[in-house]
C-alpha positions in Angstrom: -2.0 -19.3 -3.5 -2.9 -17.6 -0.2 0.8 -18.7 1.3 2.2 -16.9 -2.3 0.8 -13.6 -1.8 1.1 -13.7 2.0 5.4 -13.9 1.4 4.6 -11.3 -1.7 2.8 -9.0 0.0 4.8 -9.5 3.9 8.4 -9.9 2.4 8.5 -6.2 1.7 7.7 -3.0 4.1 8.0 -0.3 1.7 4.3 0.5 0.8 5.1 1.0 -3.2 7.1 -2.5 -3.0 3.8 -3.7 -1.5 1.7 -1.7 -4.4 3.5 -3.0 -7.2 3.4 -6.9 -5.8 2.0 -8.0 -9.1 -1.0 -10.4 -10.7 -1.0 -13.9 -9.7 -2.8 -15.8 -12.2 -4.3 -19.4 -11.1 -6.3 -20.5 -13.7 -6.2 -20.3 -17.5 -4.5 -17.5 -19.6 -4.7 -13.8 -19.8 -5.7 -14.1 -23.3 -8.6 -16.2 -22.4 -10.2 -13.1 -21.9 -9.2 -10.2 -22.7 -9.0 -6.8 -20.6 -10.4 -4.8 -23.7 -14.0 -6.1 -22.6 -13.8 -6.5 -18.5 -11.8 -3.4 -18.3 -15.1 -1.5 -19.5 -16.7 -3.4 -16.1 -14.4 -2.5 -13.8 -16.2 1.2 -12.7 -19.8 -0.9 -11.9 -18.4 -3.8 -10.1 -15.7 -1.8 -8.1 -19.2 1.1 -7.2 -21.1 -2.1 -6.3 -18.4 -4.0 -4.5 -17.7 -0.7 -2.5 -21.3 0.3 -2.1 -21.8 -3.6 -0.2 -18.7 -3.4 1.3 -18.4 -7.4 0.2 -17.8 -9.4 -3.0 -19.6 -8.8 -6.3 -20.4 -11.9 -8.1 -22.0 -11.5 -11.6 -22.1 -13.2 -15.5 -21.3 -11.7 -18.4 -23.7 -13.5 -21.1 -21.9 -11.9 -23.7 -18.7 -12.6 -23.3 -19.3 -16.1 -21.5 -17.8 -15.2 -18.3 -18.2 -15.1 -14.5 -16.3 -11.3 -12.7 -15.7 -11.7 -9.2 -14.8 -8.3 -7.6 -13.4 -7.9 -3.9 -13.2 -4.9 -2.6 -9.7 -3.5 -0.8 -11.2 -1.2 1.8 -9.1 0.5 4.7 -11.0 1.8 7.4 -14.1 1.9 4.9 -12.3 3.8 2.5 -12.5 2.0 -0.9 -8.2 2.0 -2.2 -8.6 -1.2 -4.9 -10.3 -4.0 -5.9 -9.4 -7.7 -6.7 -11.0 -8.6 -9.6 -11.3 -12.4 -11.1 -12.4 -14.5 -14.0 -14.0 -17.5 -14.7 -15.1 -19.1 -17.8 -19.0 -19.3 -18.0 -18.8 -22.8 -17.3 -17.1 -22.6 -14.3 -19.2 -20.5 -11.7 -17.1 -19.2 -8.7 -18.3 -21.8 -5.3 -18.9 -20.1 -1.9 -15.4 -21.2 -0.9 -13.8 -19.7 -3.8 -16.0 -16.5 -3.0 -15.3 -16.3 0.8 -11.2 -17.0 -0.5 -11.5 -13.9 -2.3 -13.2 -11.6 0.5 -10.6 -12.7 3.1 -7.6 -12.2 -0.1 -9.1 -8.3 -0.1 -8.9 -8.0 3.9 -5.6 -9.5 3.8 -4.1 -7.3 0.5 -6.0 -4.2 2.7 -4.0 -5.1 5.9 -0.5 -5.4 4.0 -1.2 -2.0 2.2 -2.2 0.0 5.5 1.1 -1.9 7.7 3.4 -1.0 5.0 2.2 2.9 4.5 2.5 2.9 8.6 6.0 1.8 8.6 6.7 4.3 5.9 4.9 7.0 7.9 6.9 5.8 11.0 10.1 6.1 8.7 9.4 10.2 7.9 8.4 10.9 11.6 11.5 8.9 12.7 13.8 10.8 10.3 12.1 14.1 11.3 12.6 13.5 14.7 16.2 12.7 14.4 16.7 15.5 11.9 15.6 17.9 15.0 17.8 16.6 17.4 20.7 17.1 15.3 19.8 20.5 14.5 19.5 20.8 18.4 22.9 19.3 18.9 24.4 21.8 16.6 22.4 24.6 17.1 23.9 24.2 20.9 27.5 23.1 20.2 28.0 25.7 17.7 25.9 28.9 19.8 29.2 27.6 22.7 31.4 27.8 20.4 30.9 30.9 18.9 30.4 32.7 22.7 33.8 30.5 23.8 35.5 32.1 20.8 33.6 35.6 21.2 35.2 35.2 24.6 38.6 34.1 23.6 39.1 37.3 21.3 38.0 39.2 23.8 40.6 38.6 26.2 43.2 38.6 23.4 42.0 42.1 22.5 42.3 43.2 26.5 46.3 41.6 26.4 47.4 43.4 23.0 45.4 46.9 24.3 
């Protein structure tokens, strides 16, 4: 799974390509619970998640399932959360836990690379964009003064 959303997440550079990589879902079906009731948890175990600045691990009795939050963070600043779902009988082990911290650090990494190589893009098109205007801004100011000068020593033949 790891290998899957490395290629996802590294195939593209473009930081809404990146954004919009998708849900990968391992185990069991969507409608095996549904986003009506976790939805409503998503606020408290993001704040917690954020607030440890590591997993959230907790059990929701009435719904008979285990939420296992990870927060995205760049540069301590909270931008998403991976959130996962087990059935009540299946609590999430250390490994799976540690899988999901390091998943977070990982999606974190791929978001910040790709909004750099976008940033680099503007300032590289910027910078171009300035040396063209340069260019012209040159050229033409010659022209005009080569031409200025030109009709000028027309003027001084016909007078």
């Amino acid at each position: 799974m790891l290998n899957d959303v490395a290629a996802a997440v590294s195939s593209t550079i473009s930081l809404d390509e990146v954004l919009d990589t998708g849900t990968l879902v391992v185990r069991g079906s969507r409608s095996e619970h549904l986003q009506e009731w976790w939805a409503t948890r998503l606020p408290a175990i993001a704040q917690e998640a954020f607030r440890r600045g590591d997993t959230h691990l907790e059990l929701d009795r009435e719904h008979g399932a285990w939420l296992l939050g990870a927060p995205i963070r760049i540069k301590d600043r909270p931008v998403g959360l991976l959130l996962v779902i087990n059935s009540r009988d299946r609590r999430f082990s250390e490994g799976q836990v540690d899988f999901l911290a390091i998943l977070g650090a990982f999606a974190a990494a791929a978001i910040e690379n790709a909004r750099l190589a976008e940033e680099s893009k503007y300032v590289l098109l910027a910078s171009e964009r300035d040396r063209i205007a340069r260019e012209m801004h040159d050229g033409i100011a010659q022209s005009l003064f080569s031409v200025a000068l030109g009709l000028e020593l027309c003027r001084k033949q016909v007078l």
